[in-house]
N, C-alpha and C positions, 0 to 999 in steps of 0.2 A: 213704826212698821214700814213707812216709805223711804226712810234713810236703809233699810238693810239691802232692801229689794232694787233701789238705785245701785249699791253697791256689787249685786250680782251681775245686774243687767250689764257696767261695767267691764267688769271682768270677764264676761261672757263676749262681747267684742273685740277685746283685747284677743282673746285666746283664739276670737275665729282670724282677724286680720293679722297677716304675718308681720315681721317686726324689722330691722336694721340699724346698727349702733352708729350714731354719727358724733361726733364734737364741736359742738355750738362754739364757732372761731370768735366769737363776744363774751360767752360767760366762763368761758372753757369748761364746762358740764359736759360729759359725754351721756348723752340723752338718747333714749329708745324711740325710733321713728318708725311712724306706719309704713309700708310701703304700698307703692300705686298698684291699683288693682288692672285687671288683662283691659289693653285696650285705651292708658294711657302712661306717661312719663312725669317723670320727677318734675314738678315746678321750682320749691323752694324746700329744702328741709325742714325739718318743725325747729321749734325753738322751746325755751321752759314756758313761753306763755298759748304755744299753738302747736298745734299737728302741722302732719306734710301738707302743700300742697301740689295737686297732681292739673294736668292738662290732656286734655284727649290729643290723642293719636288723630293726624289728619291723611287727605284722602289719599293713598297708596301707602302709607303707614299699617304698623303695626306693634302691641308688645301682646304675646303671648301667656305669659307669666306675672304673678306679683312682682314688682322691679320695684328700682329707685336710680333706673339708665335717665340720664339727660338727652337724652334723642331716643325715640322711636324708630324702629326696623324699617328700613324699605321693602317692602314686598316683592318674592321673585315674578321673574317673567317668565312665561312659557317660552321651552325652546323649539326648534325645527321640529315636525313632526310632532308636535305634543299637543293637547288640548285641556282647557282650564277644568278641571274636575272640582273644585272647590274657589269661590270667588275670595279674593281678599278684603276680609273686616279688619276695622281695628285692634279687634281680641283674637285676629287670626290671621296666616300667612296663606298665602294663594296655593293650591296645592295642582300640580301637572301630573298627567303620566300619558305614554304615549297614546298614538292616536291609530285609529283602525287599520290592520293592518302590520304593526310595527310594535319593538318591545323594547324594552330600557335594558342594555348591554353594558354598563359600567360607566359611560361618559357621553352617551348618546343613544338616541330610538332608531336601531335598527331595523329594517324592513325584515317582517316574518319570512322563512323559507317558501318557497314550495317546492311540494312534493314533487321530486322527480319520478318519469314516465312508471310505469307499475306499481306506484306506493301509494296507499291511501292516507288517510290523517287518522293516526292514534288517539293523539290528544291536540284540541284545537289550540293556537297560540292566547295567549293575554298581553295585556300592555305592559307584563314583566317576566312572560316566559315566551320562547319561541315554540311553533309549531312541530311535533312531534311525529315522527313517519314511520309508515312500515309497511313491508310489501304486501300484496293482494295475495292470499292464498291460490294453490291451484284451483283453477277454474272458475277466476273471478279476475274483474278486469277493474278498471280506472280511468275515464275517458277526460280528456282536457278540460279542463275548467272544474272538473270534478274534484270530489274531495274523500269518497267512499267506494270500495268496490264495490262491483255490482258481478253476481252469476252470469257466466255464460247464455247467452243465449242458445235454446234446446229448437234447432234449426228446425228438425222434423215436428215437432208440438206446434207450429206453426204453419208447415203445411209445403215448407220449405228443405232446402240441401246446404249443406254446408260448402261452399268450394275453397273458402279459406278457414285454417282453425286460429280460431283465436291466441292472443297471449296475456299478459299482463297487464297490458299499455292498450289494447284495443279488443273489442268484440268477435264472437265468432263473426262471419261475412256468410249469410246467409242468402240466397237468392233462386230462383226458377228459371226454366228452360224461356217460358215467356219474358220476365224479365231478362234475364241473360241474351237474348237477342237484339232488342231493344238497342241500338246504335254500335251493335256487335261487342256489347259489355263495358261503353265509355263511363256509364252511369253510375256501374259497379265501381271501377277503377278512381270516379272522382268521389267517392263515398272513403274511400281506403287510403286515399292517400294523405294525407292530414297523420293518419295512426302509422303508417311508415315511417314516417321521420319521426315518432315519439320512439324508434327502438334506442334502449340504454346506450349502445354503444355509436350512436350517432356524434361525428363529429359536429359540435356544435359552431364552431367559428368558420368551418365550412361550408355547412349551412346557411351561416350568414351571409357567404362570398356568392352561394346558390342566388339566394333572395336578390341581394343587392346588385350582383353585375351580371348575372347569365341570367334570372328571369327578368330583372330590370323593373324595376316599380318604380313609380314615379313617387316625388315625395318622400322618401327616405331616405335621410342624410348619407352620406359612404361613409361617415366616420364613427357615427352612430350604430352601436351595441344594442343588438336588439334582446332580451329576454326571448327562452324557446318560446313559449306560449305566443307571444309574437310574433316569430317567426311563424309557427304554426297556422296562426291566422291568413299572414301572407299568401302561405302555401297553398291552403284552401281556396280562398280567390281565385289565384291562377289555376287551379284544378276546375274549379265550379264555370271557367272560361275558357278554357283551353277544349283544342279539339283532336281529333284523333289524330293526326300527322306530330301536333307537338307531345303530346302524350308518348307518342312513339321515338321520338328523338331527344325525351328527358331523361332515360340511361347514359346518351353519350352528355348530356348536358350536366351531369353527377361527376364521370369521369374527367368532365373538365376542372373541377375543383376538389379533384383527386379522392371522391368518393367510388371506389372502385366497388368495393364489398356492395355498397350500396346500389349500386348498376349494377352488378350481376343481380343481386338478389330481386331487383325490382325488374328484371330480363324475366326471370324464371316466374313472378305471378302474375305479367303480363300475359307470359305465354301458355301459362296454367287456363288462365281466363280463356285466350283465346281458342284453345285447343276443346274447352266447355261449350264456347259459343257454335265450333264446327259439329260438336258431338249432337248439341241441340238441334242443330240445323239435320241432320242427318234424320235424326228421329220424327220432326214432321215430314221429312221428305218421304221415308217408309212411310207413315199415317198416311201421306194422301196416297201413296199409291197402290193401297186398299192392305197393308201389310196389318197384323196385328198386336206388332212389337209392342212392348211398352220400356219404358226408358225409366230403368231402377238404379238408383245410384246408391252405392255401399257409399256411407259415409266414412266409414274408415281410409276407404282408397280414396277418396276422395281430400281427406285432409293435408295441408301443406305443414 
């Protein structure tokens, strides 16, 4: 009974280990050899009196497969931008794919888009697909560093007046008579301007020559390309420091790097503001002088 069941057991090995024909260069029998199971390499062939023998794979090696290779794979290395997703074992090769931020492009990990000014994220990137965009419907915005619109702000649910309306790229500008006085409306104008320079059709290499030689930052290269979003940054700094005199001479300082569109247009909410801050003034001026106007602002007319 134990002669049969040796002979299963046998046979049952044979049929699980895969096989390879080699010819014993001594007896010239072309004999059936085992081959090395994942994780190492061919030693010696079998012979009519022995099986294969196999060796392990050593440290940065690899065989994935039943083989009978005389050398073991060298394991890949992660390229720029990639990060080790799977470590390399012997019965396995190291597996990359890109790293945060950035996605596998046919030959390398390129940097995920962003979204340009008015466009939210559809579908967020992977480390094998790029980020996906799409404009902000009306009445919904996308502010920098943002990745989703957001509704308009409802100026008057607030308690407040609209004196700018919003677009795609930036918020309604919501504010009051008391606020609006307030340093004759500098505080407004440094809130806004950041979303100025997000409009679509801003020249962006212009903007760079803005940054770099007419506001003059210290610590940034001249030769150095800034991304908008850094630009933007910039921007805001010198808005959040600047005071009314330069505020006032940064339309010709546009026109100098041949933003024209962009100086008129930034003339006209300059003086939108200002023309709010006199109106405001005027209305406490009746209040003290016992009048009992009150100051209703149509937000329609009111919108830019």
């Amino acid at each position: 009974a134990l002669f049969p069941r040796l002979l299963v057991t046998l046979a049952a090995s044979s049929a699980t280990t895969p096989t390879y024909r080699h010819r014993d260069p001594e007896s010239g029998l072309e004999l059936t050899c085992s081959r090395c199971p994942p994780g190492s390499r061919l030693l010696q062939h079998c012979t009519a009196a022995r099986d294969t023998r196999c060796a392990p794979c050593g440290a940065g090696l690899y065989t994935e497969f039943w083989n009978y290779v005389s050398e073991c794979l060298v394991c890949d290395l992660c390229y720029e931008n990639q990060v080790q997703r799977r470590p390399c074992s012997p019965a396995a090769n190291s597996e990359c794919e890109c790293g945060e931020g950035f996605y596998w492009s046919t030959f390398y990990c390129r940097r995920q888009r962003a979204c340009p000014p008015g466009h939210g994220v559809k579908a967020a990137g992977t480390p094998y697909k790029d980020v996906e965009c799409e404009p902000c419907p009306d009445g919904f915005y996308v502010s920098p560093n943002q990745t989703t619109c957001h509704k308009h702000t409802d100026c008057k649910s607030i308690g407040q007046w609209r004196i700018l309306k919003g677009t795609r790229w930036h918020d309604n500008i919501c504010t009051t008579c008391k606020d609006l006085q307030k340093k004759d409306g500098l505080d407004l104008l440094r809130a806004f301007l950041p979303a100025f320079f997000l409009h679509p059709h801003m020249n962006v290499n212009k903007v760079q020559r803005l940054v770099k030689h007419v506001l003059k930052f210290s610590g940034i290269q001249r030769s150095a390309k800034l991304p908008l979003n850094e630009l933007i940054e910039f921007i805001a700094r010198w808005g959040n420091q600047a005071e009314a005199k330069e505020f006032k001479n940064l339309p010709e300082q546009l026109r100098r790097v041949n933003l024209h569109g962009a100086a008129k247009n930034l003339e006209l909410k300059m003086a939108k503001i200002q023309n709010e801050v006199k109106r405001c003034s005027n209305v406490v001026k009746r209040h003290v002088s016992g009048s009992h106007s009150q100051y209703i602002c149509n937000e329609s007319s009111q919108s830019s």
